[in-house]
Each structure stands twice: as structure tokens, then as C-alpha cells.
N, C-alpha and C positions, 0 to 999 in steps of 0.2 A: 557505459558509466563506470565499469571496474567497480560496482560498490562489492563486491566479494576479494579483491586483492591483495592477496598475503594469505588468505585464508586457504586453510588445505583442510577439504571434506575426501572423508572415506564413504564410498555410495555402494550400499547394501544393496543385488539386486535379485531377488529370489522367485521361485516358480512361479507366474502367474502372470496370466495371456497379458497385466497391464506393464509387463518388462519390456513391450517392446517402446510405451511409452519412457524409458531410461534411458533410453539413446538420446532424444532430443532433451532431456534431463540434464544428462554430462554436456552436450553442447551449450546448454542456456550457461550453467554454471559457469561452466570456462569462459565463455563470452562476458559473464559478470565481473571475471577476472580470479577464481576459485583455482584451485590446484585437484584435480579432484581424482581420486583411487579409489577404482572398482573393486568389489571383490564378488563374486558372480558363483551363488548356489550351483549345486549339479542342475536343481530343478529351470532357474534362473537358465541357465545355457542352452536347454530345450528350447529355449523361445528366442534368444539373440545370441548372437556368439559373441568370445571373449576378442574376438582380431575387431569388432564394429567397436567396443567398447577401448579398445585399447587405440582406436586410430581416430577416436573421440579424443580422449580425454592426452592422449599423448603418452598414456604412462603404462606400464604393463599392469596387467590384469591379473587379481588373483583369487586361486578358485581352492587350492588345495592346502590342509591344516599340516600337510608336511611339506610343502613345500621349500628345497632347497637356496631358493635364492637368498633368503638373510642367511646373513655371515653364521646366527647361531641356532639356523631354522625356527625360529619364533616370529614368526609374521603375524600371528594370532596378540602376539604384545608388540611388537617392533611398528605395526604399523599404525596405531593409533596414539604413540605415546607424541607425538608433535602436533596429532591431527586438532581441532577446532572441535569437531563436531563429525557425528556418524549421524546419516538418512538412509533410513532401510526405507527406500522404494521400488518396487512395490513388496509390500509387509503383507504375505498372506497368513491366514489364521493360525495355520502351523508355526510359523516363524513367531507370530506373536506371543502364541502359548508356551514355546521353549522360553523365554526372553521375559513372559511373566513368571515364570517359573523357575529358572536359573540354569533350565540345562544349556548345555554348550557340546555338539556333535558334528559339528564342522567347522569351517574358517570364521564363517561368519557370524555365528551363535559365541564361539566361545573368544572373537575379540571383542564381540558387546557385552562378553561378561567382565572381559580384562581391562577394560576400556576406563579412559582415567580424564574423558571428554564427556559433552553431551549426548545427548542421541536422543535422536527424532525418526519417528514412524508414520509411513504414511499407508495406510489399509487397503486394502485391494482386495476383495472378494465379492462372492454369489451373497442375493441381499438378508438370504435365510442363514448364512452363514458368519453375518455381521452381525445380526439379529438373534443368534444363539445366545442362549445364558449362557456357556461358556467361554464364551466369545468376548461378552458383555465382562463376565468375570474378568476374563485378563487383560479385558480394555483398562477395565478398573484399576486396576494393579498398576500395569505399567504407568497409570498416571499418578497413583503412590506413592511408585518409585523413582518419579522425578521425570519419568519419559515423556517428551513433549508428542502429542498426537497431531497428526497433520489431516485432516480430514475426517474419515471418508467424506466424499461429494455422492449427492442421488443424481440419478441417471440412466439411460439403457445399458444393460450390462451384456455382457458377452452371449450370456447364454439366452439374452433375447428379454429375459424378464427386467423391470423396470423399478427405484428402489435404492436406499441406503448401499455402500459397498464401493462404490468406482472408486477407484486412484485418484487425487487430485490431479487436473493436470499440469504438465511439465512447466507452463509459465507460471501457475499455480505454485506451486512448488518451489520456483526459482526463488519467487516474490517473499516467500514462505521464511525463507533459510537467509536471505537478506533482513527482514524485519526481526529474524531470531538476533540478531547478531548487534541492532541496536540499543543501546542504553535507554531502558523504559524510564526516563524524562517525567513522562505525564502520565504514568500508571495511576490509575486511579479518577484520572479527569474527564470532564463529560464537556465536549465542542463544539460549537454549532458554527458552521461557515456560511459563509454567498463565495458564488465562485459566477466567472464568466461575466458575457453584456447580459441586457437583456432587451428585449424589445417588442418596443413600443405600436402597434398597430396604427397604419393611416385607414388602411381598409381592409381587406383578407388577403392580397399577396405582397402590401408594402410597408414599412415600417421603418420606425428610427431605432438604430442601433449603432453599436462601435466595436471597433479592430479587435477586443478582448480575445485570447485564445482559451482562455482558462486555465492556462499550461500553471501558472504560478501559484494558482487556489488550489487545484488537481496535484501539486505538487506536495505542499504546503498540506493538503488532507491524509495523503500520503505519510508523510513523516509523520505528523502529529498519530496516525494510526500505527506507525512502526513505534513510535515511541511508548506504546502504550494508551493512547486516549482513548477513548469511545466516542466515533467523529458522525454526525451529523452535518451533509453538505446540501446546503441548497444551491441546485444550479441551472443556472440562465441554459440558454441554448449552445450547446460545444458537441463537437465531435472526438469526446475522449472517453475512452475506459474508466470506470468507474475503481479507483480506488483499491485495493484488498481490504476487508473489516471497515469501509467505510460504506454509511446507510446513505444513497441518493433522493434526495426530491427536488425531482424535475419542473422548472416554473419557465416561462416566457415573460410574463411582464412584469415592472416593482412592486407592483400592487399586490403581485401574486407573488413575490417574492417576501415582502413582506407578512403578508398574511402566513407563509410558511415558515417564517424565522420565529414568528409571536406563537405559531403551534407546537416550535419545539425547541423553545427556549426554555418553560419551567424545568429547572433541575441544573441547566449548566453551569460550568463551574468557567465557561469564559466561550467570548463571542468573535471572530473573525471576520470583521466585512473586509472580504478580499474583491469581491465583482465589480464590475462596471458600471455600476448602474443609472440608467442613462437619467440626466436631472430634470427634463419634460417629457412630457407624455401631451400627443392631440387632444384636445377637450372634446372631439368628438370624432370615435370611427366608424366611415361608412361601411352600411352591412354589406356590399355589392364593390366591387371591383372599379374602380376610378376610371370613367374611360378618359385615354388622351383627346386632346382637341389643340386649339390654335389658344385658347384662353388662357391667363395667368388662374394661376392656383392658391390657395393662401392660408395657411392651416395656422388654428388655436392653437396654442402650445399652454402646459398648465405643468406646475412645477410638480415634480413627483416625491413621495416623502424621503425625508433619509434615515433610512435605516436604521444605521450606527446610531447616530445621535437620541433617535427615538431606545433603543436600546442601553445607548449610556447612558442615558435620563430617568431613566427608572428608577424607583424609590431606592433598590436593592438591585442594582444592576451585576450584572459577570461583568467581570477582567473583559475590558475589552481593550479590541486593537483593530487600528483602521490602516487603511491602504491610501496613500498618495501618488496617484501617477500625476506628475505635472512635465512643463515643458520646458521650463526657465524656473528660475529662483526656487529650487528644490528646498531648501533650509527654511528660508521665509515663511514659503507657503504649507510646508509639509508641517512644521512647530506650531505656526498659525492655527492649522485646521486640526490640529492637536489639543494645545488650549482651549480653542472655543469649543469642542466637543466633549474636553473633560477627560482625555485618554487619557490611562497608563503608559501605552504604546501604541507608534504608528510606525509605520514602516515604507519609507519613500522613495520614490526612485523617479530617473527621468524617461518622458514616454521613448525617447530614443535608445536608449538602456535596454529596453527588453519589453514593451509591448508587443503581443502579438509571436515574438522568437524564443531560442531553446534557450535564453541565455539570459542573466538577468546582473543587475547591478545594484544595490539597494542599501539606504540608509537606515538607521534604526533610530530613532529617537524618544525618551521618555525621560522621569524625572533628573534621570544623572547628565544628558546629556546626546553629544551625537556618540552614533556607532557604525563608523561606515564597515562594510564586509566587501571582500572583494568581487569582480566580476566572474562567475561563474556556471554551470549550468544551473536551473533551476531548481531541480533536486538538493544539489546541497548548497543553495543559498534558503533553501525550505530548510532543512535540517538545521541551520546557522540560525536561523529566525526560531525553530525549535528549542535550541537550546539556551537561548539569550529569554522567552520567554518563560522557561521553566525556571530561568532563578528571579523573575519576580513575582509570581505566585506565591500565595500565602502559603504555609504549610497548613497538612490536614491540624 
């Protein structure tokens, strides 16, 4: 996706058994599309060397506060002064406490004191050692002093014991320094989504459902999380990773889908029905397995509520915005079901556009008008629907 592209991070990597997760670190980054310079502790090189780092990342590696290679031996200023952003991972306690404290005794201490960028820290330690009041102390601090904290994650840790302390990991992390780097939009906003089909039970192995991947909801929760929101996703049945900072509940059918939108709707500040939610449901599922036979079959169908409209209908409803996938007459019907619903915004597309693919096509429409965005992956036609959303929300 290149969402790191143009951007040049310096990666901090010091003593601590989670250095060897910093290899696959520099690979995710680069792959984001990141320019990314090592600078690699004495303690850090005990546990990976600077040639794995260096035939990462592409670039030379640097380890020494005298080092000769800048023209004026100031690598300690020279190499942060274009950088973006500094991530000391993995950040052991020692390093953290120099860095709350101001000292600077090697390359890497003393170009995050000269440092004219962000810098972000992601913790790595033994769980008693995270859990120190000193520890605690210049956790504090560093977040004072503007230092953005990346973790720590609980989990088994090295030395066996289990517990606050692990390194985030590397896709962790990746995920981390891309959401740093977006414009918080909707800082401050509270989201509730539907994302995915759902389905509807005939009996306990059959059911009606549709093509939905959730790629565009999952997408779209995403940003709205990078952006800043505090995102709430209810979702049908997919087979995708859940988000970074977004809270999942998991439903199968509308009924339960809805039941979960009405439990964590009080307080948002806007609503997304992005899923598929199928428009019947059997009026009756048998509890037993359908056996085949030679006989026609013939099932009740009973229409299932909508959502959205139940939710823009509310005395004191959230900003809401609906999803049109149609097949034909995209404008018609996409403004249509706009109108009668009562949206601010809908967001339309045709199902041959990107149901189901990585790829999406999509109109915008509300009270100004159409706003076609171009075709492209789903991630930032989510980001483009991010943005087009947050200038019509009300101010706090």
C-alpha cells in the first residue's frame, strides 16, 4: 500500500532479546514504503547484527557517536534533521530512563535528545521491570514530554514469566507509526459501525447470505481509528483481522446485529451502516439438519428490520451514513434511499465496482450534492470517505 512513502523513520534498536523482533520491523516498514535508518545500541548488536539490519533496510547502519561518515562527524544531528519521526524498538528500561532524564551517552540517546522530530517508544522488558516505580516514573515523564508510548503488550516473556512488558509486535508496530502519521480528523468522536453479510439460518448448517467481504467496513474502521475515533464495529461473519484500536462484536444474524448496534449506540457521536445486511430472514429455523429428498422445499421469508433507518429515526439520532451497493441506476437509487432514510450521507457504489474485491469505486452523496472519488484500493477510498465525513460534522 506504500502508506509510509516519502517518509524517512530512524529505528532505534537497543539491548533487548525483543531486537530480534526489529528485523521483521525494518522489513514491514520498507514494504509500507518508509526509508528507514538503523542506529543499533552496543547492547542492541549482542542480539542482531548491524549487516541483517543494513541488507534490511538498504541503508548503512549506525552504531558509533563518532562515527566518521557525515562530512562533519555529527550523525548524532545530521541524521534526524530530515527524519519524520524516531521509534526506539525495542526501548529497554535503561534506554527509557536516560530519555526521561536527558542524558545522552551514545548515538542513540544523544540524537533523541537533538532530535527536531517526534519520537515514539515502544517498551520491552521483564514484567517486574515494567511494573517498577521507576519505571512507572519515566513512563510518565516521557509521556510529559510529548513522547508517544507504543505499548507495552501482556504476554509470555522471555524469561518464561507471563505479564505487562513484551514489545508490541512488528505488524503491531508497523500499524502503529502509519496511524501516527494521520491527521486526527475525528479526534475526539465516538463510531459505531456494521461491517460484513450476515446470516440468516434455514437450519444449523444452511443459510441465506451474500458475497460481502467486509473488506470496505474493516477498511473504513480502520481509518476512522487512525484518524482518531473511538470505533465500535459490529460484525457479521468475515474472515479478517480485527482493526488496531477498534473494539469488535461479533454477530451472525440482523436481529443480532441489531440488538448489538442499540447496545452500543448510547453516547455516539455518528453511526456507519456499512454491512450487508441481508433483507429476509426464514420465519422459521429448523433445529435439526434439512435432510435432502426428491421433494420441493419452500421456505417463509419475513423481512428483517433496517438498521439504519431505525437508528436515523430516533428522536436524537448520530450523524448517520448509509451504504448503497446497487447494480444499475447508482444515482437514482443511492439519493433515493438517502432521502427516505433521512441521511446526511450515503455512500454509493456499483456492486461490480468492488463488492467482495480489494478495490472499490464509490460515490458520495449528501445535502451539496454528488462526490464521485476515484477508483481505488479500499483503504484510501476509506480514508477519502474519512475525510469528506469529518467536514460535515458539527463542531464540539
Amino acid at each position: 500500500m506504500n502508506e509510509l512513502k516519502g517518509r524517512k523513520l530512524v529505528l532505534g534498536v537497543t539491548g533487548g532479546v525483543a531486537a530480534y523482533k526489529a528485523a521483521e520491523l525494518v522489513r514491514l516498514l520498507g514494504k509500507a514504503g518508509a526509508d528507514v535508518h538503523v542506529v543499533l545500541t552496543e547492547g542492541g548488536a549482542r542480539f542482531v547484527t548491524a549487516v541483517t539490519f543494513q541488507a534490511l533496510s538498504g541503508n548503512p547502519v549506525w552504531t558509533d557517536l563518532w562515527d566518521p561518515r557525515m562530512a562533519n562527524n555529527m550523525a548524532h544531528i545530521d541524521l534526524t534533521r530530515d527524519a519524520d519521526a524516531i521509534l526506539v524498538a525495542p526501548a529497554t528500561a535503561d534506554v527509557m530512563a536516560k530519555l526521561a532524564n536527558g542524558l545522552a551517552d551514545d548515538l542513540l540517546t544523544t540524537l533523541c535528545l537533538a532530535r527536531e522530530c517526534p519520537l515514539l517508544v515502544a517498551p520491552a522488558m521483564n514484567r517486574q521491570m515494567w511494573e517498577s516505580p521507576a519505571t512507572r516514573r519515566n513512563a510518565a515523564q516521557l509521556l510529559v514530554d510529548g513522547v508517544e508510548l507504543l505499548g507495552p503488550g501482556a504476554g509470555e516473556q522471555a524469561c518464561g514469566e507471563v505479564g505487562l512488558g513484551r514489545m508490541l509486535e512488528p505488524e503491531a508496530l508497523c500499524e502503529a507509526m502509519i496511524a501516527f502519521f494521520q491527521p486526527k480528523l475525528l479526534a475526539g468522536r465516538r463510531i459505531v459501525m456494521t461491517a460484513g453479510p450476515t446470516f440468516e439460518a434455514i437450519d444449523p448448517v444452511r443459510g441465506i447470505t451474500n458475497s460481502s467481504s467486509g473488506k470496505m467496513a474493516y477498511g473504513l474502521a480502520r481509518a476512522c481509528a487512525q484518524a482518531g475515533a473511538e470505533v465500535t464495529l459490529v460484525s457479521g461473519p468475515v474472515s479478517l483481522p480485527v482493526p488496531a484500536g477498534v473494539e469488535r462484536v461479533g454477530v451472525r444474524s440482523a436481529l443480532e446485529m441489531r440488538d448489538a448496534v442499540f447496545a452500543a449506540l448510547p453516547g455516539a457521536d455518528v453511526f456507519i451502516g456499512v454491512a450487508a445486511v441481508a433483507d429476509y430472514r426464514p420465519v422459521n429455523s429448523a433445529e435439526h439438519k434439512i435432510k435432502k429428498s426428491g421433494a420441493e422445499l419452500s421456505l417463509t421469508l419475513t423481512p428483517n428490520p433496517d438498521i439504519l433507518a431505525e437508528v436515523a429515526s430516533l428522536p436524537q439520532p448520530p450523524f448517520c451514513v448509509g451504504f448503497a451497493a446497487e447494480s444499475r441506476n447508482l444515482d437514482e437509487y443511492a439519493e433515493g434511499k438517502r432521502k427516505a432514510k433521512k441521511l446526511p450521507l450515503i455512500v454509493g457504489n456499483l456492486v461490480q465496482d468492488g463488492l467482495g474485491g480489494d478495490d472499490n469505486q464509490v460515490v458520495l452523496f449528501d445535502d451539496q450534492g454528488r462526490h464521485p472519488l476515484p477508483k481505488a484500493p479500499k483503504p484510501d477510498v476509506a480514508r477519502a470517505i474519512v475525510a469528506h465525513l469529518a467536514t460535515l460534522l458539527p463542531a464540539f
